[in-house]
ZADO-1210 file (C-alpha; in nm, 4 decimals, padded with zeros to 6 digits):
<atoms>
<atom x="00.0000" y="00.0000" z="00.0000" code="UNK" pos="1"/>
<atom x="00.0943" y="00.3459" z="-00.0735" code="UNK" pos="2"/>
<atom x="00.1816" y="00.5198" z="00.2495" code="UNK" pos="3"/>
<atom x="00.1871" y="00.8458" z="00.0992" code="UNK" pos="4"/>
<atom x="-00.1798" y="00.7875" z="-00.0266" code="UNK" pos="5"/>
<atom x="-00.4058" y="01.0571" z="00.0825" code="UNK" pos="6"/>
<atom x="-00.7156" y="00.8702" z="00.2972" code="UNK" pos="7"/>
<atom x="-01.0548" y="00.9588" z="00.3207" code="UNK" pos="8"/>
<atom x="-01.2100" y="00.8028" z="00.6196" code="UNK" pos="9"/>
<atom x="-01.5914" y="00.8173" z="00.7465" code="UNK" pos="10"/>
<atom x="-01.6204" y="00.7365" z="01.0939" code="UNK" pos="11"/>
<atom x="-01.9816" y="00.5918" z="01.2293" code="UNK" pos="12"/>
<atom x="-02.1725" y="00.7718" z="01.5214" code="UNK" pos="13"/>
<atom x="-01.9856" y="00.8255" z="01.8475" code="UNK" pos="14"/>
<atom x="-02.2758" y="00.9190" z="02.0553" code="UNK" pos="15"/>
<atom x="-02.0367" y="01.0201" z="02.3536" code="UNK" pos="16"/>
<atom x="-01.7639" y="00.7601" z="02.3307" code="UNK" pos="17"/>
<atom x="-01.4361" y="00.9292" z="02.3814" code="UNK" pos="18"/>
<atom x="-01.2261" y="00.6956" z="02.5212" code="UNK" pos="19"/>
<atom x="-01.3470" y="00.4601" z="02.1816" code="UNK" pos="20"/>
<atom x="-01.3266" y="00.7462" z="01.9461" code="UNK" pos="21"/>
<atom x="-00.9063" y="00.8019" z="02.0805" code="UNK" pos="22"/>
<atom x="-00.9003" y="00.4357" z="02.0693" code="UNK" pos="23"/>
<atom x="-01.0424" y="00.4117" z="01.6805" code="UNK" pos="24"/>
<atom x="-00.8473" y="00.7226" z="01.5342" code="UNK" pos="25"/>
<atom x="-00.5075" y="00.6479" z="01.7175" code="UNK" pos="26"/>
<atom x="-00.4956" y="00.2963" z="01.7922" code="UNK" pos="27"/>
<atom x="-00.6829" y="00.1563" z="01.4859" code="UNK" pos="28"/>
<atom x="-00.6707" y="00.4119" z="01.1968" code="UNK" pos="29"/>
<atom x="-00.3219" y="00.5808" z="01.2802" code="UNK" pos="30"/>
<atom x="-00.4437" y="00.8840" z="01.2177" code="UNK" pos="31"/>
<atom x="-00.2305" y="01.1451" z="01.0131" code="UNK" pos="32"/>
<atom x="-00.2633" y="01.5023" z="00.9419" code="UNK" pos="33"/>
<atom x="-00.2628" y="01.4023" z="00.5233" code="UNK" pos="34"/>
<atom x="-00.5821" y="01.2151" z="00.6064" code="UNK" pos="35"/>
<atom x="-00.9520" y="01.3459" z="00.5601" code="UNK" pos="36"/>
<atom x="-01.1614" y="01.1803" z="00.8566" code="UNK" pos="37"/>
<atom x="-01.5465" y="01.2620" z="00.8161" code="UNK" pos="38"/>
<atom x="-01.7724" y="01.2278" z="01.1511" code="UNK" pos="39"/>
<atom x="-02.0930" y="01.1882" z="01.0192" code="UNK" pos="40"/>
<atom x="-02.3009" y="01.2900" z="01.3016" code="UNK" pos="41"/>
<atom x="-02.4659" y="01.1773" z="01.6463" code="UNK" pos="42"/>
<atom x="-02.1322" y="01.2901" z="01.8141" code="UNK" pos="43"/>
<atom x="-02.3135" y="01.3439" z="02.1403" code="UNK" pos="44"/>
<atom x="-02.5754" y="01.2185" z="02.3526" code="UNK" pos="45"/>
<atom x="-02.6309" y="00.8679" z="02.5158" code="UNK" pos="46"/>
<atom x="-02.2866" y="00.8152" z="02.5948" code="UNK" pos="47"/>
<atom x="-02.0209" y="00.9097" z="02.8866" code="UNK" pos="48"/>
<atom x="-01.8283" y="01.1297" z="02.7505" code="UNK" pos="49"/>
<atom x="-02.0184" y="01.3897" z="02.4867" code="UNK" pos="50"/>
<atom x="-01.7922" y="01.6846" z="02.5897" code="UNK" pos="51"/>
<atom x="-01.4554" y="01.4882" z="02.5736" code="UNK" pos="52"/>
<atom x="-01.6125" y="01.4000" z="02.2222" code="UNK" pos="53"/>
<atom x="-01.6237" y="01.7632" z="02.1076" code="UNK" pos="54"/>
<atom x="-01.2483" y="01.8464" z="02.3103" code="UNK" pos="55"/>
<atom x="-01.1003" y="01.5595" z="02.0915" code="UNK" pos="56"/>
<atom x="-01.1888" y="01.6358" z="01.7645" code="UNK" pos="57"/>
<atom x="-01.1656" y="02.0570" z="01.8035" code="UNK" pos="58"/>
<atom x="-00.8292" y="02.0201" z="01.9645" code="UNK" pos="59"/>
<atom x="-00.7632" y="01.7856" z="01.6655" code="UNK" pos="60"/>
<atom x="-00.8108" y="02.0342" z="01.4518" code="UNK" pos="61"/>
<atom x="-00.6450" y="02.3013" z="01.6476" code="UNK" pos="62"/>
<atom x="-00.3348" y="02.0543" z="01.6282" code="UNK" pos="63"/>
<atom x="-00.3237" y="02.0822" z="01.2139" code="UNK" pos="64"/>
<atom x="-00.5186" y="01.7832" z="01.1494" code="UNK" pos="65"/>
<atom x="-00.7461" y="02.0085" z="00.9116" code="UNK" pos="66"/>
<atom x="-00.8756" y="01.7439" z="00.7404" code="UNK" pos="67"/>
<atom x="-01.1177" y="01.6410" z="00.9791" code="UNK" pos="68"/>
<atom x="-01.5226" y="01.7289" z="00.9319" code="UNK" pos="69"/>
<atom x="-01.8101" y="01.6824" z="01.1441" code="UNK" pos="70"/>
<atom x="-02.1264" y="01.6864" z="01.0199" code="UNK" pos="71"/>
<atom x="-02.4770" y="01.7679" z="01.1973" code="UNK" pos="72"/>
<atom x="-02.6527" y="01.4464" z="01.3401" code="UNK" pos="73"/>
<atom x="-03.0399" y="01.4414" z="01.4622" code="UNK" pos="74"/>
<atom x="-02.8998" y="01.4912" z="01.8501" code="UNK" pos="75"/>
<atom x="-02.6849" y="01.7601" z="01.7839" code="UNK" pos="76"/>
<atom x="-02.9914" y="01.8991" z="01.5895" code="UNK" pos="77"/>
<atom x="-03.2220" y="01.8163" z="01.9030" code="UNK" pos="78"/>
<atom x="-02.9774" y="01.9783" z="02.1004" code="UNK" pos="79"/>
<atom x="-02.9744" y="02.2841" z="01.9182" code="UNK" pos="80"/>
<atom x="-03.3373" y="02.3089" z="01.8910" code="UNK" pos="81"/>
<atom x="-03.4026" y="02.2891" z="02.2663" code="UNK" pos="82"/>
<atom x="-03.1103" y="02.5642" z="02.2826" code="UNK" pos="83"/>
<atom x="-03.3377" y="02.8225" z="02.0202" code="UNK" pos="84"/>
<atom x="-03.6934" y="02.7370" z="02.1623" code="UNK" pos="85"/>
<atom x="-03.6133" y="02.6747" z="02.4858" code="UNK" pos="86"/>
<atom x="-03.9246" y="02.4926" z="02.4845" code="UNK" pos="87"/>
<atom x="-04.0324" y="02.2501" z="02.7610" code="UNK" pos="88"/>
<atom x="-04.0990" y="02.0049" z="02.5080" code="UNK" pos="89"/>
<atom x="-03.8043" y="02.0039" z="02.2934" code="UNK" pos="90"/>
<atom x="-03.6072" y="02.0022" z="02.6157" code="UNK" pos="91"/>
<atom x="-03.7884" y="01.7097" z="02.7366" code="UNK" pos="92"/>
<atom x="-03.7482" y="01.5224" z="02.4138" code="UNK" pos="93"/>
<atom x="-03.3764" y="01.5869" z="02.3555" code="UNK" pos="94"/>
<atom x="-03.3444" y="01.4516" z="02.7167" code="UNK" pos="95"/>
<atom x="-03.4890" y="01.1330" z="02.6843" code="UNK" pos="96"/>
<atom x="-03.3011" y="01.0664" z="02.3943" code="UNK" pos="97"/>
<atom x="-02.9548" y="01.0651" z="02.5582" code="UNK" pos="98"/>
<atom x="-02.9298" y="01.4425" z="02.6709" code="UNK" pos="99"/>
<atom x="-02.9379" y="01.3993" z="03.0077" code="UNK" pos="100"/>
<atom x="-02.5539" y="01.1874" z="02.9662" code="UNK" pos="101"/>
<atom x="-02.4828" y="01.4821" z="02.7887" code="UNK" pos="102"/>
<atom x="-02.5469" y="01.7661" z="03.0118" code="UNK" pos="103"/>
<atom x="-02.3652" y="01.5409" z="03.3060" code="UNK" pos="104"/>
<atom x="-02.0673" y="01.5287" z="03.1161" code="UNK" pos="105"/>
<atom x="-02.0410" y="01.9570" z="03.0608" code="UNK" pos="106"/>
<atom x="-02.1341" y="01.9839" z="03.4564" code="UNK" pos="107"/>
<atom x="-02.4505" y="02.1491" z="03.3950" code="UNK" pos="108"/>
<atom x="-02.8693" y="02.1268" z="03.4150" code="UNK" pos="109"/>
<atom x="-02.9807" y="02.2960" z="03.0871" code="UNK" pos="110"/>
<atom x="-02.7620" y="02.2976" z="02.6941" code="UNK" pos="111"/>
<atom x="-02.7886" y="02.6559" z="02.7711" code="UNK" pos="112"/>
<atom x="-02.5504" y="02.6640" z="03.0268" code="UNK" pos="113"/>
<atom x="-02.2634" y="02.4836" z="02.7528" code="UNK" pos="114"/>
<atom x="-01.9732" y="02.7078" z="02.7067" code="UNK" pos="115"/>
<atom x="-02.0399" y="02.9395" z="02.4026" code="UNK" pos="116"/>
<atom x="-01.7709" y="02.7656" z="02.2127" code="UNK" pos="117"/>
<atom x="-01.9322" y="02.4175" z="02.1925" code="UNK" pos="118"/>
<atom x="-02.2201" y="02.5690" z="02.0880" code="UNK" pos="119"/>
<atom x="-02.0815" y="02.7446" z="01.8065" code="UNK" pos="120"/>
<atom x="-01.8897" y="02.4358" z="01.7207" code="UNK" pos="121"/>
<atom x="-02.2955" y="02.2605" z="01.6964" code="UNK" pos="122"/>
<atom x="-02.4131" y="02.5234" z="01.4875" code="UNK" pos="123"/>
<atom x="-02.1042" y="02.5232" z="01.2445" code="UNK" pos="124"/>
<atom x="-02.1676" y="02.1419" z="01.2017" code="UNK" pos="125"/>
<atom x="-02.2558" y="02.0740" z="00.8174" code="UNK" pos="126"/>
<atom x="-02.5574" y="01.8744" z="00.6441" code="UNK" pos="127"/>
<atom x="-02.3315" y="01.6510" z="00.3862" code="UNK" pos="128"/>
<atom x="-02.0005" y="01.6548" z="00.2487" code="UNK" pos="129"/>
<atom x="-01.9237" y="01.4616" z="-00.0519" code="UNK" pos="130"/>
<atom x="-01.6069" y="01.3446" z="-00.2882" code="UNK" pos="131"/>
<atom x="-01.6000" y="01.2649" z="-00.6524" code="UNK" pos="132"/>
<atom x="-01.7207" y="00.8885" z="-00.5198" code="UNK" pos="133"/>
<atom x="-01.9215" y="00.9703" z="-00.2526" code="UNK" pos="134"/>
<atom x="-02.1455" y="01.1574" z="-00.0698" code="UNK" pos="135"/>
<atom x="-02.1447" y="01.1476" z="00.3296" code="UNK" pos="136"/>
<atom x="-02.4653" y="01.2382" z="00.5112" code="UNK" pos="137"/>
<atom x="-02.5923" y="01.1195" z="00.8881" code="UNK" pos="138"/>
<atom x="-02.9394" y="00.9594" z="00.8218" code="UNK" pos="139"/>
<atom x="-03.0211" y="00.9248" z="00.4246" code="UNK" pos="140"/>
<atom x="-03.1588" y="01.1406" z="00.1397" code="UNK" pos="141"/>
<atom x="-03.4741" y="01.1859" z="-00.0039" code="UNK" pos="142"/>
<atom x="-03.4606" y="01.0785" z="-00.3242" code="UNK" pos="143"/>
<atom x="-03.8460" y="01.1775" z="-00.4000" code="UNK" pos="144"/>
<atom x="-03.6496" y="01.5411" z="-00.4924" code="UNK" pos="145"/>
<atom x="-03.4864" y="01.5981" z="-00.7801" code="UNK" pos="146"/>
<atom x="-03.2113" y="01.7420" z="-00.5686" code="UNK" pos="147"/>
<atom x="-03.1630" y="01.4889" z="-00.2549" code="UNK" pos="148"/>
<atom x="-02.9367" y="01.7497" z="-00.0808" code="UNK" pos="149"/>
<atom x="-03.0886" y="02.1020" z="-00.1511" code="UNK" pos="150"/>
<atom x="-03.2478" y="02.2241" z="00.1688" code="UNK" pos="151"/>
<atom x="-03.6073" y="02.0694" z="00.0943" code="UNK" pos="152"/>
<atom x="-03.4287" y="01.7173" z="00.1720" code="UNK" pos="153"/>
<atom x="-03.2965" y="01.8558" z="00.5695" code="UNK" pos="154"/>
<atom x="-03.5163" y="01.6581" z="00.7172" code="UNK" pos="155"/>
<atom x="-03.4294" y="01.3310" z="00.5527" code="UNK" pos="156"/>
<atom x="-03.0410" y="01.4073" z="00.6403" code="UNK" pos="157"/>
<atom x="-03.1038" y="01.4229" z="00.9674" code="UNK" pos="158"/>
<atom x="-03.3738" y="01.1321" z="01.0127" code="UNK" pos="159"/>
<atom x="-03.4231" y="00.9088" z="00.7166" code="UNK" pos="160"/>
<atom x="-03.3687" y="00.4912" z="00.7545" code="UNK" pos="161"/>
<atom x="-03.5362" y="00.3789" z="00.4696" code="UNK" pos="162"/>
<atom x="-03.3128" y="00.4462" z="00.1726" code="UNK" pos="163"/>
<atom x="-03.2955" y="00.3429" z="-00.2046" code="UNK" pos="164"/>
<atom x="-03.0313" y="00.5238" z="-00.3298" code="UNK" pos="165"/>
<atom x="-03.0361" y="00.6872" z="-00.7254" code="UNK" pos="166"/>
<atom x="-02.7192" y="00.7308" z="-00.7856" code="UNK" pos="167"/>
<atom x="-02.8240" y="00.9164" z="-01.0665" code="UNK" pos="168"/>
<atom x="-02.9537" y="01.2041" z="-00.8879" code="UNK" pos="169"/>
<atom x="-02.5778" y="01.2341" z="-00.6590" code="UNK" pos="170"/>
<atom x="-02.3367" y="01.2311" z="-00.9696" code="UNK" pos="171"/>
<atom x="-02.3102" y="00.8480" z="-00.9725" code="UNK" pos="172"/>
<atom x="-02.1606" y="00.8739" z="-00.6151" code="UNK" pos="173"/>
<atom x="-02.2099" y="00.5862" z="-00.3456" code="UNK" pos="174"/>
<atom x="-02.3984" y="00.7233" z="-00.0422" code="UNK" pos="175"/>
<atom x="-02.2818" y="00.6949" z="00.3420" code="UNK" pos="176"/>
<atom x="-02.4712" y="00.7221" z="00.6202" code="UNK" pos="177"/>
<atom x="-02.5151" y="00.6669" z="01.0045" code="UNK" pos="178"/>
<atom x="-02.8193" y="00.6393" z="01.2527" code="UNK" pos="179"/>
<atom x="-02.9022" y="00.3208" z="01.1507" code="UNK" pos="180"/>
<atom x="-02.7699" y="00.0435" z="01.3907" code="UNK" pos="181"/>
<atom x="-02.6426" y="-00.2319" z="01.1966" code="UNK" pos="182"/>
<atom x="-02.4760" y="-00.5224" z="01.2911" code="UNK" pos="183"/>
<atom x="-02.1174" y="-00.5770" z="01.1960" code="UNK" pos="184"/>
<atom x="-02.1724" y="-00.8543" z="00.8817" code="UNK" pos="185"/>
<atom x="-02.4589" y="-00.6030" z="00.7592" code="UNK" pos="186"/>
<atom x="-02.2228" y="-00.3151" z="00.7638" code="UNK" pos="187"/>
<atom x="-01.9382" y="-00.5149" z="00.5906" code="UNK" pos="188"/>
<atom x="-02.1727" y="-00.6557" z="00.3289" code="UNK" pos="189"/>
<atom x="-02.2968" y="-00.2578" z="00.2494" code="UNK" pos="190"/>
<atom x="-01.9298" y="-00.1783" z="00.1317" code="UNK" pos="191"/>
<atom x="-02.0444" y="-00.3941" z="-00.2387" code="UNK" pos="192"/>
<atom x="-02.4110" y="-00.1358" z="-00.2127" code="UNK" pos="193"/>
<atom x="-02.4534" y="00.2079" z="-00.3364" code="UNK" pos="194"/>
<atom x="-02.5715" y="00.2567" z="00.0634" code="UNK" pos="195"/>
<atom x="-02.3198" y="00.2127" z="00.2866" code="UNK" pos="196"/>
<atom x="-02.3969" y="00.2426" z="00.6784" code="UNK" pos="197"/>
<atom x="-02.1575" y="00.2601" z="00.9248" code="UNK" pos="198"/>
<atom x="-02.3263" y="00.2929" z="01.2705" code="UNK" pos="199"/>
<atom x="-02.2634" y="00.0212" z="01.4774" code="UNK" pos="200"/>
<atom x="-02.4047" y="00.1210" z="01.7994" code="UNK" pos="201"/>
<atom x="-02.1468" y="00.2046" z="02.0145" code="UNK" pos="202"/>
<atom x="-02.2945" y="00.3215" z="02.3174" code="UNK" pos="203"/>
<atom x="-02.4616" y="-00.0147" z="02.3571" code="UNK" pos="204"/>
<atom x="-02.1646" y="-00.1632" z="02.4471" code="UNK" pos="205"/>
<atom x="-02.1488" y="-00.5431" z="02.4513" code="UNK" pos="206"/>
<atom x="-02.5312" y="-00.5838" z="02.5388" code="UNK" pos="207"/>
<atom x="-02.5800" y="-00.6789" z="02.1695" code="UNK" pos="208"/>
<atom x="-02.3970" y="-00.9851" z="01.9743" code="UNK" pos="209"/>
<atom x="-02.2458" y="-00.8135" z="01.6427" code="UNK" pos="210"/>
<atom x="-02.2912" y="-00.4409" z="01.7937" code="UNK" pos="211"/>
<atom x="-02.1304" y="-00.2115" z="02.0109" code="UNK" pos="212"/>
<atom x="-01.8441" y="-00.0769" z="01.8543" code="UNK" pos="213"/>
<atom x="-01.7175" y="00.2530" z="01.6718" code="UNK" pos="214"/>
<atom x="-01.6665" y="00.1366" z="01.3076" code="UNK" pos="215"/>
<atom x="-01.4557" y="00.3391" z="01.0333" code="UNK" pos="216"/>
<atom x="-01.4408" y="00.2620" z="00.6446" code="UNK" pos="217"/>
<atom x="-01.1168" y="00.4086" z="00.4151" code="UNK" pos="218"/>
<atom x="-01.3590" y="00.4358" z="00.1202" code="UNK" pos="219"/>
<atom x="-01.0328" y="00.4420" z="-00.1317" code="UNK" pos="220"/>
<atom x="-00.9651" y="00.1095" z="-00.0447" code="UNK" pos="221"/>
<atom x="-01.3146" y="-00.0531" z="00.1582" code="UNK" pos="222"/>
<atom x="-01.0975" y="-00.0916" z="00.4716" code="UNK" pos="223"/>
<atom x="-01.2973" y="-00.1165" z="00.7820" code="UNK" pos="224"/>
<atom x="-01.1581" y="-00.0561" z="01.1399" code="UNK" pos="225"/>
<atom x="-01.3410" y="-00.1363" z="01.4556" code="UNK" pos="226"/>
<atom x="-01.3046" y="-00.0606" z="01.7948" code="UNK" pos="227"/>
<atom x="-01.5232" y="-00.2104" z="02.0837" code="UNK" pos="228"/>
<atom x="-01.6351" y="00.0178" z="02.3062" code="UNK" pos="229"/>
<atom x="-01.4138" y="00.0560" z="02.5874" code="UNK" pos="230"/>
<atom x="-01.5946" y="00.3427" z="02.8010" code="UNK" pos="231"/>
</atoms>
């Protein structure tokens, strides 16, 4: 293999696994400053460790690795919406869905109370990013529109699990998503699909035969990497 070979790497959802994501990027992948390493969302929430999450990867790219991009899962998005509303409800409903682990880990009772730089990393957090092969995205697109990621299709990025991808209608480009727990044979056997998922359920531990770990692909090469959890 060419060790000068730039790699593009998508990394699965973290949902608050720090001590996994260090483990993954340093341990497994051997992470290097050449390399582009896409986070494609659910960062934070459910797990330990959200805020060590967001320290990792900001002082990561603080540190020169420039090359690394987060994009905007559907609890970062709940997050931020019970931030702008602060509505009882959206509160309540970002809370049950793993934001309680969340605000324990930043010390506080309300998202709020986050230091101002967290939350402007949230709100900086992008929709999609895509390569000449592929397009990166946390939930799915809606392929109902004749442009899947204009802003009509939002919702679908953030939310979608059932997925037929056209490639047609994303330059001919594989799609790769998150949110969707898969087990790990499933995930391998979406690297020969135009839909690859990546989301292995990390937080979950070893509860779950074939689940519970933080899964990366090189999508140059269809190299997967896994780390168990080890919270």
């Amino acid at each position: 293999m060419n060790s000068n070979r730039k790699r593009v790497i998508a990394v699965g959802d973290v949902h608050g696994c720090n001590k996994t994501l260090q483990a993954l990027l340093f341990d497994r992948i051997k992470l290097k400053k050449t390399d582009t390493v896409i986070l494609i969302g659910d960062l934070v929430d459910r797990g330990p460790d959200s805020k060590g999450v967001l320290d990792t990867i900001m002082n990561l790219q603080s540190e020169g690795y420039t090359g690394v991009r987060c994009l905007l899962g559907n609890h970062e998005d709940m997050l931020l919406q019970a931030i702008r509303t602060g509505d009882e409800y959206d509160l309540q409903f970002w809370q049950e869905n793993g934001g309680d682990e969340a605000l324990e880990s930043f010390g506080v009772k309300l998202p709020q109370q986050m230091p101002e730089e967290y939350i402007s990393f949230l709100k900086g957090l992008k929709l999609y990013y895509q390569t000449t092969t592929h397009v990166f995205v946390h939930a799915g697109l809606n392929f109902s529109l004749d442009k899947p990621l204009s802003k009509k299709g939002r919702d679908s990025m953030l939310w979608e699990r059932r997925v037929k991808v056209e490639p047609d209608k994303i330059g001919e480009r594989k799609l790769v998503t998150g949110h969707t727990i898969m087990a790990l044979n499933l995930i391998a056997e979406s690297l020969e699909s135009n839909l690859i998922q990546l989301d292995n359920g990390c937080f979950m531990g070893k509860r779950f035969k074939g689940k519970g770990s933080l899964v990366a692909l090189d999508v140059n090469n269809g190299e997967l990497f896994v780390q168990e959890n080890i919270e």
